[in-house]
N, C-alpha and C positions, 0 to 999 in steps of 0.2 A: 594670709595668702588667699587669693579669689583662683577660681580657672573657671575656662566657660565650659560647660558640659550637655549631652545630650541626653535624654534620657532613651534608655533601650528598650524597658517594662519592668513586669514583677517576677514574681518568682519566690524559694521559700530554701531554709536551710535543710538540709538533710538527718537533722541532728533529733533528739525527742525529746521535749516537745518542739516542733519547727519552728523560725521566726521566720514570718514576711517579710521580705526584701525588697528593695527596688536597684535596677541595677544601672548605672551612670558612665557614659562613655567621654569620658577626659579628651578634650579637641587637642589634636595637635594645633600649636600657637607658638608664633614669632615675637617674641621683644623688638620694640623698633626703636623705642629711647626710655631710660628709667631716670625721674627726677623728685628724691625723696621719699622711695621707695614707692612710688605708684608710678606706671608706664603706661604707655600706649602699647596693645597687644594685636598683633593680627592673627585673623584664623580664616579657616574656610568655610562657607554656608552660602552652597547655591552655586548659581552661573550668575548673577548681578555681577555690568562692568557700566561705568560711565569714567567723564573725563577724571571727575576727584580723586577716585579710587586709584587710576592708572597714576596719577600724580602721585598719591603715596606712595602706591606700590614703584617706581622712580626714586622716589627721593630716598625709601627707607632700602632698598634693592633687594623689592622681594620676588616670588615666582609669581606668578598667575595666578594660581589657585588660592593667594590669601588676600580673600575682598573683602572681608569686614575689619572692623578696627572699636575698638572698644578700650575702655582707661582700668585696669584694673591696681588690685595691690601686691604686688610680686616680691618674692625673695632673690629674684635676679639684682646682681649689681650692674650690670651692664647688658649690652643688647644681644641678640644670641636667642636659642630656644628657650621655653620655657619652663623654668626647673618646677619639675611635681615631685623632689624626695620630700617636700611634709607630708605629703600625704600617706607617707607609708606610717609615719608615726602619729597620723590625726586621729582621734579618739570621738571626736562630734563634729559637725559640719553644719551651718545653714543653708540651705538649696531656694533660690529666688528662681521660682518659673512664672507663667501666666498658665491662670486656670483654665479650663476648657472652658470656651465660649456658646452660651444657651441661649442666645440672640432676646426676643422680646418675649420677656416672660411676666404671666401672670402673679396675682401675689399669690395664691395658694404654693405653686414653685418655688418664688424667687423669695419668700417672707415664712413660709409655713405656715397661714392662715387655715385656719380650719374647715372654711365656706360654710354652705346649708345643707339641711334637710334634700337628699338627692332625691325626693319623691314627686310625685306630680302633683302638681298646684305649687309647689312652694314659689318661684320664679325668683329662688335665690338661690345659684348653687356654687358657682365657681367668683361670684363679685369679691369687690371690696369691701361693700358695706358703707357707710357712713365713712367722711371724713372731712366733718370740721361741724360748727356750729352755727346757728342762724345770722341773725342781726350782728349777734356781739362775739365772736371779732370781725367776724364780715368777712373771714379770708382762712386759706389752710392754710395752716402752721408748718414751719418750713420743719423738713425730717420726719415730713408725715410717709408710711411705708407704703408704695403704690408697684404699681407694673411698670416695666421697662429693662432695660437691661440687663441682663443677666450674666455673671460668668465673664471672658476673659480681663480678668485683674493680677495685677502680680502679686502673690502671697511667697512669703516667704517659711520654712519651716527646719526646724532644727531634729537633727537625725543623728544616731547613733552610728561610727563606723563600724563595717562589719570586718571587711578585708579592703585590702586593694592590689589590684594586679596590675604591677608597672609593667609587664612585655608587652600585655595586651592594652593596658590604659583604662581599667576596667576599675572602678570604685563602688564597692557593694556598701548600701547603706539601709538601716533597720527600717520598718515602715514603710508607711505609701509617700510619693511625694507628688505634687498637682501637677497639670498639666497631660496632654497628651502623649501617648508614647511618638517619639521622634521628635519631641520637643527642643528647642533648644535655652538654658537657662544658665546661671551661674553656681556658683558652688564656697562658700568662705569657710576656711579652716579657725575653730571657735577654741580646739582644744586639742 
């Protein structure tokens, strides 16, 4: 079972010794059709409206407020809200966000390159370094590690449940998970 989630932040248990938690706001979401146990799911995120949307939102006869649409794998048989009782009984969870984005970055950041001597005269301090050989091959070798983008990628990471609270829609799970707080990402029930 998937559901789309936000993330709120961290935080830690009360208990001794603490665990770090990170705490997950369960989207209310709409079922629009289930076929073979995967649907198409609507939820809300944002003010975004153009013609497609208003279309779905027509065809599947939803309110306003749910303008996204995503295909997940659901325990629903039919269309209707979207049921979250596994979660009270899920025991581990994988969370897919995107990482926080570190725009164009050098390799000492984006590789952990060690650089130079940061003293004067060296005029090596934050480079690369060398990267390839003379004559022979004549060219850099592809998955050679340089500068460039850094950060937002989807990683995916598997987390211990801690509790979950169906009044509030509140899923506490062990560990840190990526991404920014206010994130928005998914959630798959593993166990």
């Amino acid at each position: 079972m998937e559901f789309i989630v936000e993330k709120i932040g961290m935080s830690r248990t009360i208990s001794v010794p603490s665990t770090p938690v990170t705490l997950l706001k369960v989207k209310e979401a709409k079922v629009c059709e289930v076929e073979n146990g995967r649907a198409i799911v609507a939820y809300n995120d944002g003010k975004k409206m153009n013609k497609s949307i208003e279309g779905q939102q027509k065809k599947y006869d939803l309110p306003k407020e749910f303008n996204r649409f995503v295909t997940l794998t659901v325990s629903n048989t039919e269309a209707g809200d979207l049921e979250t009782a596994s979660l009270g009984e899920a025991k581990v969870v994988k969370a897919s966000f995107n990482t926080k984005g570190r725009g164009y970055s050098g390799v000492m950041k984006r590789w952990n390159f060690a650089g130079g001597p940061a003293a004067h005269g060296s005029r090596f301090h934050r480079r690369p370094g060398s990267i390839g050989n003379c004559e022979w091959p004549g060219r850099v070798m592809p998955g050679r590690k340089m500068a460039g983008q850094y950060g937002n990628t989807q990683v995916t990471v598997k987390n211990e449940v801690i509790s979950y609270d169906a009044e509030n829609g509140i899923l506490v799970v062990a560990g840190s998970i990526p991404g920014a707080n206010g994130a928005m990402g998914r959630v798959k029930v593993v166990k």
